[in-house]
N, CA, C and O atoms as a GROMACS GRO file, in nm:
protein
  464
    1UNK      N    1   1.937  -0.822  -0.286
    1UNK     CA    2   1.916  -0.680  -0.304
    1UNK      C    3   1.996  -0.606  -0.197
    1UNK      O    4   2.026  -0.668  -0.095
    2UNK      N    5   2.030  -0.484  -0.210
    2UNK     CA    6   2.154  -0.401  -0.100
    2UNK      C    7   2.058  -0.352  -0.052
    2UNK      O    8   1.965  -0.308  -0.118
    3UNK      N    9   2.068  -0.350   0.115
    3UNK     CA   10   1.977  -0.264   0.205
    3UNK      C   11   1.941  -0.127   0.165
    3UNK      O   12   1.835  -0.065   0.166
    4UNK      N   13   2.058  -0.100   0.132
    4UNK     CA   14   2.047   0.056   0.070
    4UNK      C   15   1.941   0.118   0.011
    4UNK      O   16   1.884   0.221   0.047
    5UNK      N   17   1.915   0.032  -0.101
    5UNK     CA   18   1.830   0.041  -0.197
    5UNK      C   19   1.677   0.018  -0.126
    5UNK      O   20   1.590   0.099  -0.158
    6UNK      N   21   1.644  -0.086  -0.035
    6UNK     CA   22   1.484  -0.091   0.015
    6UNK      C   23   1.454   0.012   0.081
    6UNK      O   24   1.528   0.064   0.165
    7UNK      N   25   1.313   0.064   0.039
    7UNK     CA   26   1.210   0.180   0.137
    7UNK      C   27   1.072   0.081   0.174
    7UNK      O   28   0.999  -0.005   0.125
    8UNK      N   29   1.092   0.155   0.286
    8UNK     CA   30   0.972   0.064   0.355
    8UNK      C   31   0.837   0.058   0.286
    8UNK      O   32   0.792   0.166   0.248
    9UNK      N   33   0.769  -0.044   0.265
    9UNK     CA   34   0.636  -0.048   0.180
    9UNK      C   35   0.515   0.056   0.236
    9UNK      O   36   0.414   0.095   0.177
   10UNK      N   37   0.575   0.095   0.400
   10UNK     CA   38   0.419   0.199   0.405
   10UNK      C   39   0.449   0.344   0.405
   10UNK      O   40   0.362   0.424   0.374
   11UNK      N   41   0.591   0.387   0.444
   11UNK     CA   42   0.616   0.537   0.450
   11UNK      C   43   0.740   0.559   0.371
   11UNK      O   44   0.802   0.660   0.406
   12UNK      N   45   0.793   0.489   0.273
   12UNK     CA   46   0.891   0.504   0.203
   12UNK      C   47   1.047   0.554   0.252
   12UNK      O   48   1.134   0.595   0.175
   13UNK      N   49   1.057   0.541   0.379
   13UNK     CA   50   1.172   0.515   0.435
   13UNK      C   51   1.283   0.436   0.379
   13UNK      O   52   1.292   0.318   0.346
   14UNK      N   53   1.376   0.548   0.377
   14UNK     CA   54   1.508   0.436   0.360
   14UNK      C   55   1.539   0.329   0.487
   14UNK      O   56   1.548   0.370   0.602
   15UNK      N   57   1.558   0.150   0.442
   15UNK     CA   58   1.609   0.054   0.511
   15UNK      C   59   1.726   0.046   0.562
   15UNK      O   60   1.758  -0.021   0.660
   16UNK      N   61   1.824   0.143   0.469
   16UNK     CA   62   1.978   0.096   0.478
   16UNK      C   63   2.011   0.068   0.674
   16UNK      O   64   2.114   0.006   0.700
   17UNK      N   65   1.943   0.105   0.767
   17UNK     CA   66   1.997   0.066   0.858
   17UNK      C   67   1.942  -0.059   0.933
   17UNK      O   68   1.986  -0.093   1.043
   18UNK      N   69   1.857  -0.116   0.875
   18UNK     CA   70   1.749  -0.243   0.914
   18UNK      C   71   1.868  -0.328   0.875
   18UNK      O   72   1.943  -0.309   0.779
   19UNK      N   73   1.872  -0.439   0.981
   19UNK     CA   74   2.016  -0.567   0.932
   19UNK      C   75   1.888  -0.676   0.828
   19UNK      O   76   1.768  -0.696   0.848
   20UNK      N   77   1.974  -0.721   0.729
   20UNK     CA   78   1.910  -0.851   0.708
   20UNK      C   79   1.956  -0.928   0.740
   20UNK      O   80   2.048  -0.904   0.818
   21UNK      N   81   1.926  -1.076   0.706
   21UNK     CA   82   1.720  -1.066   0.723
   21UNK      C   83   1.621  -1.001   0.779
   21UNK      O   84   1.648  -0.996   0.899
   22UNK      N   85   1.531  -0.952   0.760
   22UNK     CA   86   1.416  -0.901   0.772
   22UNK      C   87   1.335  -1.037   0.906
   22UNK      O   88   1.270  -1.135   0.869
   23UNK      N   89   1.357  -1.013   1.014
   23UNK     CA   90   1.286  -1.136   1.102
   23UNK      C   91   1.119  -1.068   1.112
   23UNK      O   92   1.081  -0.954   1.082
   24UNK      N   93   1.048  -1.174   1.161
   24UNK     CA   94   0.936  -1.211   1.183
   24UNK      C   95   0.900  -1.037   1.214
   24UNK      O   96   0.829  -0.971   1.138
   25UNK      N   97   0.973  -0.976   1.352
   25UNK     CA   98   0.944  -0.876   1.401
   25UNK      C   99   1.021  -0.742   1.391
   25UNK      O  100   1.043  -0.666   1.484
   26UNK      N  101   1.061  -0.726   1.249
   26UNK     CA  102   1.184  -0.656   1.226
   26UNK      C  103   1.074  -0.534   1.166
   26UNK      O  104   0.990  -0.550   1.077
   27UNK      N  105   1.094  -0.444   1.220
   27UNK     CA  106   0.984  -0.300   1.176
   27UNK      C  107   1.085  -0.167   1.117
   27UNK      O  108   1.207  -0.156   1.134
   28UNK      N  109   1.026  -0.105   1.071
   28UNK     CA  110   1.026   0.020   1.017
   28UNK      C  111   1.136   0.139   1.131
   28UNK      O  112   1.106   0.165   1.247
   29UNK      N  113   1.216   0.174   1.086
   29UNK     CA  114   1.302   0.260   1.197
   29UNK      C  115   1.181   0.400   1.208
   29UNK      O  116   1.160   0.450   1.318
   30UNK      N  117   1.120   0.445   1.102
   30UNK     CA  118   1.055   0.583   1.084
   30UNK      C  119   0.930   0.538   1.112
   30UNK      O  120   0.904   0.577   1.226
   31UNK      N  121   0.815   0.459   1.055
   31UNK     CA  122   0.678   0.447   1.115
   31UNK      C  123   0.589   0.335   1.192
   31UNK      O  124   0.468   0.318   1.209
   32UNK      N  125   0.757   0.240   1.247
   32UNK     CA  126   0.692   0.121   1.263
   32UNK      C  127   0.628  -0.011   1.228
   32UNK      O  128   0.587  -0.100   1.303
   33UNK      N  129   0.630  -0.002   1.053
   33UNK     CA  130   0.562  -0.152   1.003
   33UNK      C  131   0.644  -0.256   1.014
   33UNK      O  132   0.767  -0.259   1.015
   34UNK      N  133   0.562  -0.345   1.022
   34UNK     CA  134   0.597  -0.427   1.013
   34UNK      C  135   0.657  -0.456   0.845
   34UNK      O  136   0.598  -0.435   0.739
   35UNK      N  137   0.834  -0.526   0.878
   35UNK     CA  138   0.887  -0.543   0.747
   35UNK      C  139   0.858  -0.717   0.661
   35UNK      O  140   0.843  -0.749   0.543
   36UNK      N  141   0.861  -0.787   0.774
   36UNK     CA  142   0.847  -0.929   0.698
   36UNK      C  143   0.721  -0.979   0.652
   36UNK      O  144   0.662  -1.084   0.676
   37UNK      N  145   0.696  -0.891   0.589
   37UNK     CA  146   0.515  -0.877   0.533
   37UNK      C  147   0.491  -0.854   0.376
   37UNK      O  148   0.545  -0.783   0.292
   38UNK      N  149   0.420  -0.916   0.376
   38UNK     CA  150   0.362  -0.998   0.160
   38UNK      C  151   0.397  -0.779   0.140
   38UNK      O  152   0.508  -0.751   0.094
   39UNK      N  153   0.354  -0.726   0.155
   39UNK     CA  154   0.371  -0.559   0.157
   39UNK      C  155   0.506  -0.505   0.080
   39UNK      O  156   0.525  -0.423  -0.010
   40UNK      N  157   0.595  -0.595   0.161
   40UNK     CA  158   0.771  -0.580   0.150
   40UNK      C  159   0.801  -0.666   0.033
   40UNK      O  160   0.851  -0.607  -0.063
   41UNK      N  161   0.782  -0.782   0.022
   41UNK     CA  162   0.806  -0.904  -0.009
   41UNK      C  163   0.809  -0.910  -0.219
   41UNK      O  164   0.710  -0.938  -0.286
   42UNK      N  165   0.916  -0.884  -0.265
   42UNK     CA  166   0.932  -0.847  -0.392
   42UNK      C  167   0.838  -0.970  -0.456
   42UNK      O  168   0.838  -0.954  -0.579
   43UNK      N  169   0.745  -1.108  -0.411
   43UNK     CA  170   0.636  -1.139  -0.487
   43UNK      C  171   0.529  -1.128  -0.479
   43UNK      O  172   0.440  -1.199  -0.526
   44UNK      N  173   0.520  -1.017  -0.405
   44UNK     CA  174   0.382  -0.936  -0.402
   44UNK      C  175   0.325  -0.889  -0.505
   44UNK      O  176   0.377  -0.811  -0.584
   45UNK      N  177   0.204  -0.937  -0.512
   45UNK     CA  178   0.134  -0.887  -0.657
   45UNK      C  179   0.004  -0.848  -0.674
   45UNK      O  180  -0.058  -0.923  -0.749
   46UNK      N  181  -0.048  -0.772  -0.637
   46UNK     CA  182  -0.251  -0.736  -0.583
   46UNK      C  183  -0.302  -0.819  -0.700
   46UNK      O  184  -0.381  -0.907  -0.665
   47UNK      N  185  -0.275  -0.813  -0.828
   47UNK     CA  186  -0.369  -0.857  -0.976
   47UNK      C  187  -0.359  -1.064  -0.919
   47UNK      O  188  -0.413  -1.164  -0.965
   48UNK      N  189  -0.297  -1.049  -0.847
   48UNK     CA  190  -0.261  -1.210  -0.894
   48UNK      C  191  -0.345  -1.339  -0.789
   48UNK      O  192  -0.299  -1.308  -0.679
   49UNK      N  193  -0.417  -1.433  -0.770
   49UNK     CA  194  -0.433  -1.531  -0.675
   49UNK      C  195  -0.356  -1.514  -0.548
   49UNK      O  196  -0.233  -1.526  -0.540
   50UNK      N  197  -0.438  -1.486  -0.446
   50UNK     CA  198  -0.376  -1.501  -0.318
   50UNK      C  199  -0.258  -1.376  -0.326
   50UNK      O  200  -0.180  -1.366  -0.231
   51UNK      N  201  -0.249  -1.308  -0.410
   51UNK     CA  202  -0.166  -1.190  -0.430
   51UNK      C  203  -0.032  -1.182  -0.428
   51UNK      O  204   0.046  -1.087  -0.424
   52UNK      N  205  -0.017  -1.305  -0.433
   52UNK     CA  206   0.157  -1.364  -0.475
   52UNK      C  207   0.183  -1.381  -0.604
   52UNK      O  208   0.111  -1.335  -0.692
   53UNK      N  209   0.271  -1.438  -0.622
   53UNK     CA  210   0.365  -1.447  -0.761
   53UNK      C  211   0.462  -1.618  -0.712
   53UNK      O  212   0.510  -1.703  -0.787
   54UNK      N  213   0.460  -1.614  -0.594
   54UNK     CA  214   0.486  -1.741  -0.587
   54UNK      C  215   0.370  -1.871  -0.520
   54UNK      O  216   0.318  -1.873  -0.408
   55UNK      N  217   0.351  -1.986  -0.649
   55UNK     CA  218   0.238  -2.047  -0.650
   55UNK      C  219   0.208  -2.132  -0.513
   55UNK      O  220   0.100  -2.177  -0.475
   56UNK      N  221   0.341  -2.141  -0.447
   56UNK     CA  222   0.381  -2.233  -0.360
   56UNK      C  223   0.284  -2.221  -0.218
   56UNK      O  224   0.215  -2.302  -0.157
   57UNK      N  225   0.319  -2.058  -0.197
   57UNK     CA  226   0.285  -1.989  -0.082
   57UNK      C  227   0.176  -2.020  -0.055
   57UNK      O  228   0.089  -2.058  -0.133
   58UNK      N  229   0.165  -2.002   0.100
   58UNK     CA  230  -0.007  -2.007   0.175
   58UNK      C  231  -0.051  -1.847   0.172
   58UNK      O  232  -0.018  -1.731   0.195
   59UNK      N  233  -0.134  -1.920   0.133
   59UNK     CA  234  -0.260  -1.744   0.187
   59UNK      C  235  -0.249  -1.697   0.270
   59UNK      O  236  -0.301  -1.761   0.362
   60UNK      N  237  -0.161  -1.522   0.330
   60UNK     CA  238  -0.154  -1.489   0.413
   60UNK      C  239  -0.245  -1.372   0.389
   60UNK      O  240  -0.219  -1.295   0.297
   61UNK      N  241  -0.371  -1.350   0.484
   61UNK     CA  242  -0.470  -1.309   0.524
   61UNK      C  243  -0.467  -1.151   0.499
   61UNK      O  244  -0.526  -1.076   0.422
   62UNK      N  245  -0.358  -1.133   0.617
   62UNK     CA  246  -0.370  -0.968   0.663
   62UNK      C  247  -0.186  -0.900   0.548
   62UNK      O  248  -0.080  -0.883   0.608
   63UNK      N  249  -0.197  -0.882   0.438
   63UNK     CA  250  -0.068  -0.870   0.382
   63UNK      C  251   0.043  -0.768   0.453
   63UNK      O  252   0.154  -0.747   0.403
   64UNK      N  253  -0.020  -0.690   0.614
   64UNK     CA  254   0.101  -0.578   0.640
   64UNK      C  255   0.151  -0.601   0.727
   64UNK      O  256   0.249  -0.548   0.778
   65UNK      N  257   0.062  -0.727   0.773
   65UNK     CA  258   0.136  -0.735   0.904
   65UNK      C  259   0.205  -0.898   0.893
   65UNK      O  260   0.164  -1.001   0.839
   66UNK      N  261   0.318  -0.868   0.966
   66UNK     CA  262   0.449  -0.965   1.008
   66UNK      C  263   0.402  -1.115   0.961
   66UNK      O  264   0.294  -1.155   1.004
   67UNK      N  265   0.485  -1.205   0.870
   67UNK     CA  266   0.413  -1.375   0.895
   67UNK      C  267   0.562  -1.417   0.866
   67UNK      O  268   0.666  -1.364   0.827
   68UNK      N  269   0.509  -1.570   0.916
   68UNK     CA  270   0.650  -1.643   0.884
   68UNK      C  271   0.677  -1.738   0.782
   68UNK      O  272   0.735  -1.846   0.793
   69UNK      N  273   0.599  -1.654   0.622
   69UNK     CA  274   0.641  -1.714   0.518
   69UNK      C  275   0.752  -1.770   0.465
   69UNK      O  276   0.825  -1.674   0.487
   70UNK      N  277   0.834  -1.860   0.406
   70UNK     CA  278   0.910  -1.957   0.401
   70UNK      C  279   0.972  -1.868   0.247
   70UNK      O  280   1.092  -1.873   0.220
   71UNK      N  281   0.883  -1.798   0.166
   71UNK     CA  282   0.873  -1.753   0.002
   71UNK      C  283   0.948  -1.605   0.082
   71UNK      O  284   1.066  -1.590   0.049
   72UNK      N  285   0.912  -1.536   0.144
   72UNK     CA  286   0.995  -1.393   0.159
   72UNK      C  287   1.096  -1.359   0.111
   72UNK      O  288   1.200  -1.419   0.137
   73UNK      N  289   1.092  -1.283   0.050
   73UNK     CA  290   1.211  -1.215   0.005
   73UNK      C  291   1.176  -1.041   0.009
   73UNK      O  292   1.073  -0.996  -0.041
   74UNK      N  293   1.266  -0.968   0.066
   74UNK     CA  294   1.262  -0.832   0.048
   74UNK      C  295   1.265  -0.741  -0.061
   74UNK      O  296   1.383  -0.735  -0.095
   75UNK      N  297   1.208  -0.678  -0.121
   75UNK     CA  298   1.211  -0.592  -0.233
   75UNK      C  299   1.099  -0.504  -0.231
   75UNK      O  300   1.032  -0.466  -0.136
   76UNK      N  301   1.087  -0.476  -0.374
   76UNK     CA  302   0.983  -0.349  -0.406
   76UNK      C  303   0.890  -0.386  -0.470
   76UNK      O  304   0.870  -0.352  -0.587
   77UNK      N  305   0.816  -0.466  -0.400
   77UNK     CA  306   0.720  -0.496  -0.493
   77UNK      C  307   0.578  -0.376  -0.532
   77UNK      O  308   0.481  -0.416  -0.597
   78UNK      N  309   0.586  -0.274  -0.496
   78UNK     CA  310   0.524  -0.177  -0.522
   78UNK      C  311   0.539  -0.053  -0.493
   78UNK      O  312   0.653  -0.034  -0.451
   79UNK      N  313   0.440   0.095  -0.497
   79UNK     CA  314   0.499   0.190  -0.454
   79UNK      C  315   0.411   0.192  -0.315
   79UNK      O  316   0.297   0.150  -0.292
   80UNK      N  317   0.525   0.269  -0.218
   80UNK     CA  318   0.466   0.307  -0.101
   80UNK      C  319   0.351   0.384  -0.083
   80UNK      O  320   0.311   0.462  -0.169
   81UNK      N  321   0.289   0.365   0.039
   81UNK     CA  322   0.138   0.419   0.023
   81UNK      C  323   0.182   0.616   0.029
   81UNK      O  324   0.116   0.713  -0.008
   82UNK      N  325   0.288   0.609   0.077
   82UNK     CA  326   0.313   0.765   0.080
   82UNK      C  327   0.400   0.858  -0.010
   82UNK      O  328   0.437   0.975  -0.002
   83UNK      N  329   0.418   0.757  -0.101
   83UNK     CA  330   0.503   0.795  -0.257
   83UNK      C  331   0.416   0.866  -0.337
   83UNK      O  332   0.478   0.915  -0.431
   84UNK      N  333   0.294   0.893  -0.338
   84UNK     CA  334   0.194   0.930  -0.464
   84UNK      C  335   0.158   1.073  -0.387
   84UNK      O  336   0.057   1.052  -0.320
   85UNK      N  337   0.199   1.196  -0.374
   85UNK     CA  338   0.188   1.250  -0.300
   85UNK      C  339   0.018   1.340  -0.400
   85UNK      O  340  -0.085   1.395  -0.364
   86UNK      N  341   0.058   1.318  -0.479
   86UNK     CA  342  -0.031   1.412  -0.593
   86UNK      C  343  -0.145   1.330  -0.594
   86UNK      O  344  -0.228   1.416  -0.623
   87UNK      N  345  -0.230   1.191  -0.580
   87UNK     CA  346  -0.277   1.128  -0.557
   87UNK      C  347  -0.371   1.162  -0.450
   87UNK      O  348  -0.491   1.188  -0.446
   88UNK      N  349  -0.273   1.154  -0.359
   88UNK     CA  350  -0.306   1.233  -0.234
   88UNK      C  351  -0.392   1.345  -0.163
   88UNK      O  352  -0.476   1.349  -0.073
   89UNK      N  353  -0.318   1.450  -0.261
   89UNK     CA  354  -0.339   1.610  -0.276
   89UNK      C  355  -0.501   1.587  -0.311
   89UNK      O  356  -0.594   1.612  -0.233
   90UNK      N  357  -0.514   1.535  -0.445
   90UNK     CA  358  -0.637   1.499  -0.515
   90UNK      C  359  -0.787   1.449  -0.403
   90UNK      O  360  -0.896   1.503  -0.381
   91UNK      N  361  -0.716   1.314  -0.349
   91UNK     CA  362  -0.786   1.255  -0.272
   91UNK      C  363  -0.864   1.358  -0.144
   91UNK      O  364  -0.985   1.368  -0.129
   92UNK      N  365  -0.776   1.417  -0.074
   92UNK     CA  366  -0.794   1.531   0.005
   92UNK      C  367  -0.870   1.608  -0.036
   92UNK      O  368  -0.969   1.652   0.024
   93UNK      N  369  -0.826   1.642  -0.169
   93UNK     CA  370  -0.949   1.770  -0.194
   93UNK      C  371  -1.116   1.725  -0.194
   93UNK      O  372  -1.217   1.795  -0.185
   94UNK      N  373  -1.097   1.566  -0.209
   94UNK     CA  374  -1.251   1.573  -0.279
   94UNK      C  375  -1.317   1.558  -0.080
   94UNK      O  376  -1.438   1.555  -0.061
   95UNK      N  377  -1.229   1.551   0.031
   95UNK     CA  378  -1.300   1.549   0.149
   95UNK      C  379  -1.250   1.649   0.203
   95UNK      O  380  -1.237   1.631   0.324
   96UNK      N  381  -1.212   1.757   0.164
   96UNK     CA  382  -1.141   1.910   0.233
   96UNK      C  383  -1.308   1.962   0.327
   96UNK      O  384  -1.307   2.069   0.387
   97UNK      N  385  -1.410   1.892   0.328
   97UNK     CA  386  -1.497   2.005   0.431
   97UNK      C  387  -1.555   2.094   0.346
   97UNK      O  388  -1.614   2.179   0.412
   98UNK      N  389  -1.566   2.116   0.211
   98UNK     CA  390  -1.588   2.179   0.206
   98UNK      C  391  -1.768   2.205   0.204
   98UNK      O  392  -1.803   2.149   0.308
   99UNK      N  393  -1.890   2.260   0.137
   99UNK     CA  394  -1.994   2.270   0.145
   99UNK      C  395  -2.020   2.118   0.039
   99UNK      O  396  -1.936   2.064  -0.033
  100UNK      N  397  -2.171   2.078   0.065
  100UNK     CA  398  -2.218   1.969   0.019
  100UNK      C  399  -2.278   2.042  -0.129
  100UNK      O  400  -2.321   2.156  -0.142
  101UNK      N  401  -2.268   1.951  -0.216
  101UNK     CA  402  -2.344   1.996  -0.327
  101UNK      C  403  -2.516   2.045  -0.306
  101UNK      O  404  -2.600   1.967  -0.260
  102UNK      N  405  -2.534   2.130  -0.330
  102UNK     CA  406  -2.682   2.180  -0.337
  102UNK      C  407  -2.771   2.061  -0.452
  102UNK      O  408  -2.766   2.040  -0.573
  103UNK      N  409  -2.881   1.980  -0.288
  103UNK     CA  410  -2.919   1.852  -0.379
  103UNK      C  411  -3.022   1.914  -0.492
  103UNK      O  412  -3.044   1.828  -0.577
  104UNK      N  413  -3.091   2.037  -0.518
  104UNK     CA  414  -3.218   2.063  -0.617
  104UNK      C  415  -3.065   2.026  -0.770
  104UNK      O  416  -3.064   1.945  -0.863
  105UNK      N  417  -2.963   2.129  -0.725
  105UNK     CA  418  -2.921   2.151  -0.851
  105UNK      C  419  -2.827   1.999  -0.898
  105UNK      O  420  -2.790   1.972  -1.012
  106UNK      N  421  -2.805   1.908  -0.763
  106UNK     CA  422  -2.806   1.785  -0.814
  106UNK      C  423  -2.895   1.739  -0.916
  106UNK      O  424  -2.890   1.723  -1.037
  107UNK      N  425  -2.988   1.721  -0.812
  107UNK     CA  426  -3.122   1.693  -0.938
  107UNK      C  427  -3.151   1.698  -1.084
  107UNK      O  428  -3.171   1.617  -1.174
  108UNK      N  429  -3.146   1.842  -1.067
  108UNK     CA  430  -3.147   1.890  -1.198
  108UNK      C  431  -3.032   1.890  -1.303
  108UNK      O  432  -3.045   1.944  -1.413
  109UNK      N  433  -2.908   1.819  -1.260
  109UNK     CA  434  -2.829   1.785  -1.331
  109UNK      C  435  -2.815   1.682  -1.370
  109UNK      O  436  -2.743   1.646  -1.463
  110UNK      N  437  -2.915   1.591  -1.270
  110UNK     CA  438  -2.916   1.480  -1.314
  110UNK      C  439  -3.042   1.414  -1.435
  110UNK      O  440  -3.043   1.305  -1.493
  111UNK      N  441  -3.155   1.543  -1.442
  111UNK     CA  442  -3.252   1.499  -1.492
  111UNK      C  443  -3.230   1.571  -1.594
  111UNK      O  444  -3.326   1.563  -1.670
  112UNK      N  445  -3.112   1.668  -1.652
  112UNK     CA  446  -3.076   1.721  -1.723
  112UNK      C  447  -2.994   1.574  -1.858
  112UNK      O  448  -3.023   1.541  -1.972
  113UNK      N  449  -2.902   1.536  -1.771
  113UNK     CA  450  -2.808   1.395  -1.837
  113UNK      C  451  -2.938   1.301  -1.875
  113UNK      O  452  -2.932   1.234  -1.978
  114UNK      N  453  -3.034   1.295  -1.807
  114UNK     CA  454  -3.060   1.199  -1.816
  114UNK      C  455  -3.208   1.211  -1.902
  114UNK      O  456  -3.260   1.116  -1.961
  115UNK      N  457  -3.247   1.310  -1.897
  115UNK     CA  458  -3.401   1.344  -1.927
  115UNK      C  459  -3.538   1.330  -1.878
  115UNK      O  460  -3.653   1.316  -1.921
  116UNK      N  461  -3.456   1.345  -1.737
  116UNK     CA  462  -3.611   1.312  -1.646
  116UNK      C  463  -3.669   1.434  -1.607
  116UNK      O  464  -3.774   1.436  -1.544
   0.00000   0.00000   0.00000
């Protein structure tokens, strides 16, 4: 894959200036992650056993941070945690501070659905 093309798996940074290989301790120019991590690693797969795609691999524990898997390879195996910005927006709103729901009219919305 051309450096060019990789963004870092946690802040979507362009790589093009990271040399490959990707070593053990090779991090992020913009937020610091660690790059040689199941995170980066184009057989990364959350749905899958041990969350690889390759059967070979050992179970690496903590997927963001640095290991010295033998299976690594750099790519995209997903979107960055800071690519979904609208996601985001969403997520935020539902903890913006704002006032707590008034629990009677909880209640009563709930015994409303429900018929209690």
């Amino acid at each position: 894959m051309n450096p060019g093309e990789l963004a870092c798996w946690k802040c979507g940074a362009n790589l093009k200036e990271v040399p490959l290989p990707y070593g053990r301790r090779s991090e992020c120019p913009a937020c610091h992650a660690e790059l040689h991590a199941c995170r980066m690693c184009r057989h990364h797969a959350p749905g899958k056993a041990k969350q690889c795609m390759e059967p070979a691999a050992e179970d690496v524990k903590d997927k963001a941070r640095g290991n010295f898997c033998d299976w690594f390879q750099p790519g995209q195996a997903g979107t960055p945690q800071a690519a979904n910005p609208a996601g985001r927006t969403a997520l935020e709103a539902l903890f913006d501070g704002s006032p707590a729901v008034n629990k009677d009219d909880a209640r009563k919305a709930l015994d409303d659905l429900f018929g209690g």
